[in-house]
C-alpha positions, 0 to 999 in steps of 0.5 A, spaced: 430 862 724 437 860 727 440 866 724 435 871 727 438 866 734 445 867 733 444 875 731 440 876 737 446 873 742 452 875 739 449 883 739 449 887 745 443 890 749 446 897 748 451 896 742 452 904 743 452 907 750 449 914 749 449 919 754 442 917 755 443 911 756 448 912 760 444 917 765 438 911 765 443 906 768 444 911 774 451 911 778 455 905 780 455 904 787 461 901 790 459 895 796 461 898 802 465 896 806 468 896 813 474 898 815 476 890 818 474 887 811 478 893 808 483 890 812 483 883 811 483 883 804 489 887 805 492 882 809 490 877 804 492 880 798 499 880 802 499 873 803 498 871 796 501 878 792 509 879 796 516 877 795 515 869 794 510 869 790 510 875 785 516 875 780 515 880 774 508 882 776 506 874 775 502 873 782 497 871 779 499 867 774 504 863 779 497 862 784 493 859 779 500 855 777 501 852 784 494 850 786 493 846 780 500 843 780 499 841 788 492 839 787 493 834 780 496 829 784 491 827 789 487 826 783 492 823 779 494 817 785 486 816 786 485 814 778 492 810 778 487 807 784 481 804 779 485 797 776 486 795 784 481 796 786 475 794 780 480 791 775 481 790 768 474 788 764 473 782 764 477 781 770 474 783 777 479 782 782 477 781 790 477 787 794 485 790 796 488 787 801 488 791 808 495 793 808 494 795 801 488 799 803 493 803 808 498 805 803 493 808 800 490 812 806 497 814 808 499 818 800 493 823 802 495 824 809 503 824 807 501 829 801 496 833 806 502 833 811 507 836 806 504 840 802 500 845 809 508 845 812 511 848 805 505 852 804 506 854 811 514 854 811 514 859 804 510 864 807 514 864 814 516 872 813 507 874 812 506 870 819 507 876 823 508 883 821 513 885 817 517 893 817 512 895 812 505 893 815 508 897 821 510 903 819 504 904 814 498 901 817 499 904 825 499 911 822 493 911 819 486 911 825 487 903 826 485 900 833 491 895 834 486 890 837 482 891 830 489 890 827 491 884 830 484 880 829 484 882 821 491 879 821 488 873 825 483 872 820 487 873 814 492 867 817 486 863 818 482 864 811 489 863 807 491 857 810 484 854 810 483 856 803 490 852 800 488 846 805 481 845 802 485 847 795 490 840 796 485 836 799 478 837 795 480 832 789 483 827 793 477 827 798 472 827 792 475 823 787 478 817 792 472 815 795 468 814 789 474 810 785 475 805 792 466 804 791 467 800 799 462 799 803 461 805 808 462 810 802 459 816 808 464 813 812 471 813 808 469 820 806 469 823 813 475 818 815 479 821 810 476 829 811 479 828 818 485 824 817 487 830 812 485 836 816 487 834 821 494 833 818 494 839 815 492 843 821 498 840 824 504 841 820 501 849 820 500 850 827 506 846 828 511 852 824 507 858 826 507 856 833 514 854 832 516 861 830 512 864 835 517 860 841 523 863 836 520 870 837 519 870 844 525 867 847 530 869 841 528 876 841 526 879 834 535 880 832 537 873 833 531 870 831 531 873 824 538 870 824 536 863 826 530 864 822 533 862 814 537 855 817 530 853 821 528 855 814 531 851 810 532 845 814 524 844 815 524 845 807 529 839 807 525 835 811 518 837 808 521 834 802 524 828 804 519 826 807 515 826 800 520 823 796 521 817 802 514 816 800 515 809 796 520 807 800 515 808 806 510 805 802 514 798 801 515 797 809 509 801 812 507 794 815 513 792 818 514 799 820 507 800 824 507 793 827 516 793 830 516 796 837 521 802 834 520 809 838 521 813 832 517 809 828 512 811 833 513 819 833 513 819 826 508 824 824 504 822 818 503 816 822 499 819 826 494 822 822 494 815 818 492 812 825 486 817 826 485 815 819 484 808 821 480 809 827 474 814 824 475 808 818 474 801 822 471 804 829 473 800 835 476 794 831 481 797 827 489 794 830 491 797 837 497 800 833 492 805 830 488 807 835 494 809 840 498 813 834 491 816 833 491 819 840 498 821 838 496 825 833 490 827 837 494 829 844 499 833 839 494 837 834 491 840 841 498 840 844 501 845 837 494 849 836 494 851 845 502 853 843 499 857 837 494 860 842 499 862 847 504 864 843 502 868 837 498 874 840 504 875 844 510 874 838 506 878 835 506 885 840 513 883 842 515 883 833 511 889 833 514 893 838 521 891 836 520 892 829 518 900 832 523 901 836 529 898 831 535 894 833 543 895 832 547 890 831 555 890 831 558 885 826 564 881 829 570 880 824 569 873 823 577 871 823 576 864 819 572 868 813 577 873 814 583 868 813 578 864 807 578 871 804 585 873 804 587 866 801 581 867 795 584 874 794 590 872 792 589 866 788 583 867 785 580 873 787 586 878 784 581 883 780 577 887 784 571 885 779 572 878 781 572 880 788 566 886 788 561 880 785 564 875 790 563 878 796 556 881 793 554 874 792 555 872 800 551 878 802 545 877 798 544 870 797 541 869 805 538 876 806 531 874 801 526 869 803 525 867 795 533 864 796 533 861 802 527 857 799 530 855 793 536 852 796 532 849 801 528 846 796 534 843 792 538 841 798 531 837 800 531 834 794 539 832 793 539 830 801 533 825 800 535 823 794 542 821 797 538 818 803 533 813 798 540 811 794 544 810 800 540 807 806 536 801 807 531 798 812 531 792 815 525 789 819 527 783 822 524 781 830 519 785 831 525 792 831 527 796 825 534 796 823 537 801 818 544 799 814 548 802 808 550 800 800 556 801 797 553 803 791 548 808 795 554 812 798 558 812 791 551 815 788 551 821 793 557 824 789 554 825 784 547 827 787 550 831 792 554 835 786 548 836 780 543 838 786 548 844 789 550 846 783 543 847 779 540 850 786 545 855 786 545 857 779 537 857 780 538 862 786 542 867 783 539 867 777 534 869 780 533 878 781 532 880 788 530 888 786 531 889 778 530 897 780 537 897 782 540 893 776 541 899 772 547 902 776 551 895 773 550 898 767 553 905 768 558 903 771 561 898 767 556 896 762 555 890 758 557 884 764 564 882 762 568 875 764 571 878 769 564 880 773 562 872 771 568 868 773 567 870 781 560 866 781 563 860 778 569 860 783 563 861 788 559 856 786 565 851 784 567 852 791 561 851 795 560 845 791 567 842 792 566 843 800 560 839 800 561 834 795 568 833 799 564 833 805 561 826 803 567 823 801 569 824 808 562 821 811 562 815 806 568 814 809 566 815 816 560 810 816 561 806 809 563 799 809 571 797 809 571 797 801 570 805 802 576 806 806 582 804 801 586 810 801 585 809 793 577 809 793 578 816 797 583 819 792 578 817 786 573 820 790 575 826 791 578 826 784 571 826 782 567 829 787 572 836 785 571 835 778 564 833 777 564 841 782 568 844 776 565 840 770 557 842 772 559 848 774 562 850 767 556 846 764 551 850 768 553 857 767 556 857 761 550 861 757 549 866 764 552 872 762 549 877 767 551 879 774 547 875 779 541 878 782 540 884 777 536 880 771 531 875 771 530 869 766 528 870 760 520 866 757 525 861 754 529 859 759 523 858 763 520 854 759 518 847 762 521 843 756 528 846 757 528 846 765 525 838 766 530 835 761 536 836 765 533 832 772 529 828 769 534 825 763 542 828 764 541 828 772 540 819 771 546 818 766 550 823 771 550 819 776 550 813 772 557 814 769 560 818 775 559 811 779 562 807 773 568 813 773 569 812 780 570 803 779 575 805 773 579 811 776 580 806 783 583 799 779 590 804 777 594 810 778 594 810 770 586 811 770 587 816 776 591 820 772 588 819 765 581 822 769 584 828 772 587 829 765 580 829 761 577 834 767 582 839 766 581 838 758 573 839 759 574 844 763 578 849 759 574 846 753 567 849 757 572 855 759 574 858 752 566 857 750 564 861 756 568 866 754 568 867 746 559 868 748 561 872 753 565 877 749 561 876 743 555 879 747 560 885 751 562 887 744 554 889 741 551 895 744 544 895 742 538 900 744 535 895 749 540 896 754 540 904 753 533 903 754 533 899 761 538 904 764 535 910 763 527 906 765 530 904 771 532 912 773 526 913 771 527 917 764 525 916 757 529 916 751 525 923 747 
């Protein structure tokens, strides 16, 4: 009997489909649909298929990646929650304390906050239409009015969608654990609280790109567009890694008379929190960051209103029209480069690829975004380990360490030089890598070292420049001119030292290839941040005590980064050469694939 069951599920209804059975089943007949629809799903598939998102033809893959990666910590933090609020068996504890409970909600109105405007700020240039959408959509029998419209609710569903996407597990699960009275209504305060902020944070961003268009103009707004970027990115990032700090003092922060505290977005959201929470009895502090949040929401969402149907005819024809720009030579840079010409930059190998770094690194969004993404994350580490908050009298106050400002060296040089091996590791168009293959073939040293010079001395002017400001604003015992000295020393050599280390196995022209599945792997990639990046900055602080008690160990320091370095040096080479001696079928068949060709 059981088997007479399985046999009957696992065979098909038809297991052969004859022609007979073919012509019963009758045509297939596709939906129809309206040309909007067509065009919205256009515009959709735009925003989650493009540049930023799709490497390799891994949209997909990347997109189901993403949602879970930025839906699983709201899910995480609520079952982190359970002990808290019921305990460990047998013991029940009482409920959590008021500020407790406000941490609490302030998590899931920060994280909502975060994530909309990096989502937001990742999909800068699909807010308004681009070169391709214009030139290819308005050919075709398409009323601009239908076209804007479909752009409009193309925007509004991708937004929605990943807003619901960040905060559904949140909204779920952590009313359900906190198991408080008034369940309906922690469920509609923390609905609004997170939606609110979200709608906020987007509204905000394509509100502020419409201002930038339409005072700016479609030339300089793009040129302001990757610092606006990138600075917006940092500061999305430093707001989420501040969170725990944030956490620690939130009671004091919300109850001092500081102007910044009160205009300090999240804040406002965790107020409105509060407000649909405890009604008219919560504390007056909430309810006026409340109103803020309420006055600014409406504010951003009329600006969107104002601003975008105007950026976006003003984007449009200017996009038809085309725009010239004359480039000045820049006197500075010309006298840099006359200087790297001459010391280092001596082979025209070496120069070619340093020059195709600088006018490549900025010009795609992928890019731009990784180094926002990396210099977010070593700003804000910096600041977490180099400045502390003083509540007292009702005002905060805010000071520096010692130790903090000796940290950020190292932080500052880790994080520059890993988010500009991550960029240029990174291929802008693999089609066009073919030609470095027929001109020179296999990448040689020469091809390589003018990356590492880019990387070392951009991470050296960084690192150097925090010197200068933990000099500036450090405590009398940064000021010595020994403790600047060491600094230094170790500033230029960590810049050296991880630059050798992180593209000691790179042995491809920046921006032609992409990572192989092994250098991808999750396992490889954590372990330099989550294990190196702690010992790097431990010992480099203990280096910097040692290097300052005399000019000995000064000395004896600089002497062992030298060594390491030709050490690093000699080994980058040796795999270098190895790699440019073999002449193997792949490379043949990358070259004549990317003409186009086939090998008969």
């Amino acid at each position: 009997m059981l088997k007479e069951m399985l046999r009957r599920i696992d065979e098909p209804e038809n297991a052969v489909l004859s022609l007979e059975v073919q012509a019963g089943m009758g045509p297939v007949i596709e939906p129809e649909r309206s040309q909007f629809e067509l065009l919205v799903r256009h515009l959709l598939d735009r925003f989650l298929n493009n540049d930023m998102v799709s490497v390799e033809g891994e949209a997909k893959k990347r997109l189901i990646q993403a949602a879970v990666v930025i839906a699983v910590p709201q899910l995480i933090f609520a079952l982190f929650l359970y002990p808290v609020y019921h305990g460990v068996p047998p013991i029940r504890p009482l409920k959590p304390p008021f500020w407790s409970q406000v941490n609490h909600h302030y998590f899931y109105v920060m994280y909502s906050f975060v994530v909309m405007g990096v989502v937001t700020v990742f999909e800068w240039e699909q807010l308004f239409p681009e070169l391709l959408d214009v030139f290819v959509l308005s050919t075709l029998p398409i009323a601009n009015r239908r076209l804007f419209w479909a752009r409009i609710s193309a925007l509004v569903m991708f937004l929605t969608m990943f807003l619901a996407v960040v905060n559904l597990l949140g909204a779920v699960f952590f009313p359900l654990v906190a198991d408080l009275p008034g369940l309906l209504r922690l469920v509609l305060a923390h609905v609004v609280a997170v939606g609110s902020a979200g709608v906020f944070v987007a509204a905000f961003f394509l509100g502020l790109q419409g201002v930038l268009i339409n005072v700016l103009g479609q030339r300089l707004s793009r040129a302001v567009s990757p610092f606006v970027q990138g600075l917006s990115m940092m500061l999305l990032l430093t707001v989420l890694i501040l969170c725990p700090m944030v956490m620690m003092f939130l009671q004091p922060l919300l109850e001092s008379a500081s102007v910044s505290v009160r205009y300090f977005p999240p804040f406002w959201f965790l107020g409105i929190y509060e407000r649909v929470l405890a009604g008219s009895s919560t504390l007056p502090v909430c309810t006026a960051l409340a109103r803020t949040g309420l006055f600014a929401t409406l504010l951003v969402v009329l600006l969107v209103v104002v601003t975008y149907p105007l950026a976006y005819r003003r984007r449009t024809r200017q996009l038809i029209e085309g725009s010239t720009a004359a480039r000045g030579v820049n006197w500075v840079s010309k006298s840099i480069d006359g200087v790297l010409h001459a010391v280092v930059l001596r082979i025209p190998q070496r120069r070619a690829v340093y020059h195709f770094i600088n006018q490549t690194l900025l010009r795609t969004q992928r890019h731009r975004v990784y180094l926002a993404m990396y210099g977010g994350v070593g700003l804000t580490l910096m600041i977490a380990s180099a400045i502390v908050i003083k509540p007292s009298h009702g005002y905060i106050g805010f000071g520096v360490t010692e130790y903090g400002l000796r940290a950020a060296i190292p932080m500052l040089a880790f994080w520059t030089v890993a988010g500009l091996r991550m960029a240029l590791a990174s291929p802008v168009d693999q089609r066009g890598g073919w030609i470095f293959g027929i001109i020179h073939g296999r990448p040689r040293l020469d091809h390589l070292v003018a990356a590492k010079v880019w990387v070392f001395l951009w991470g050296c002017a960084i690192t150097l420049a925090a010197v200068a400001g933990a000099h500036a604003i450090g405590p009398a015992a940064l000021r010595g001119w020994r403790v600047t000295l060491g600094q230094v020393v170790v500033a230029v050599g960590l810049s050296l030292l991880l630059t050798d280390a992180f593209f000691m196995k790179v042995k491809v022209v920046p921006f032609t290839k992409g990572q192989s599945s092994g250098e991808r792997n999750l396992a490889l990639v954590v372990v330099p941040y989550m294990v190196y990046f702690p010992l790097l900055v431990w010992k480099a602080v203990e280096l910097e005590g040692w290097i300052e008690a005399s000019g000995r160990h000064l000395l004896i320091a600089a002497g062992w980064i030298a060594a390491a370095h030709f050490a690093m040096r000699w080994r980058h080479r040796r795999i270098v050469n190895e790699q440019a001696g073999r002449v193997e079928l792949e490379d043949v068949e990358v070259v004549y694939q990317g003409l186009g060709l086939r090998i008969e």
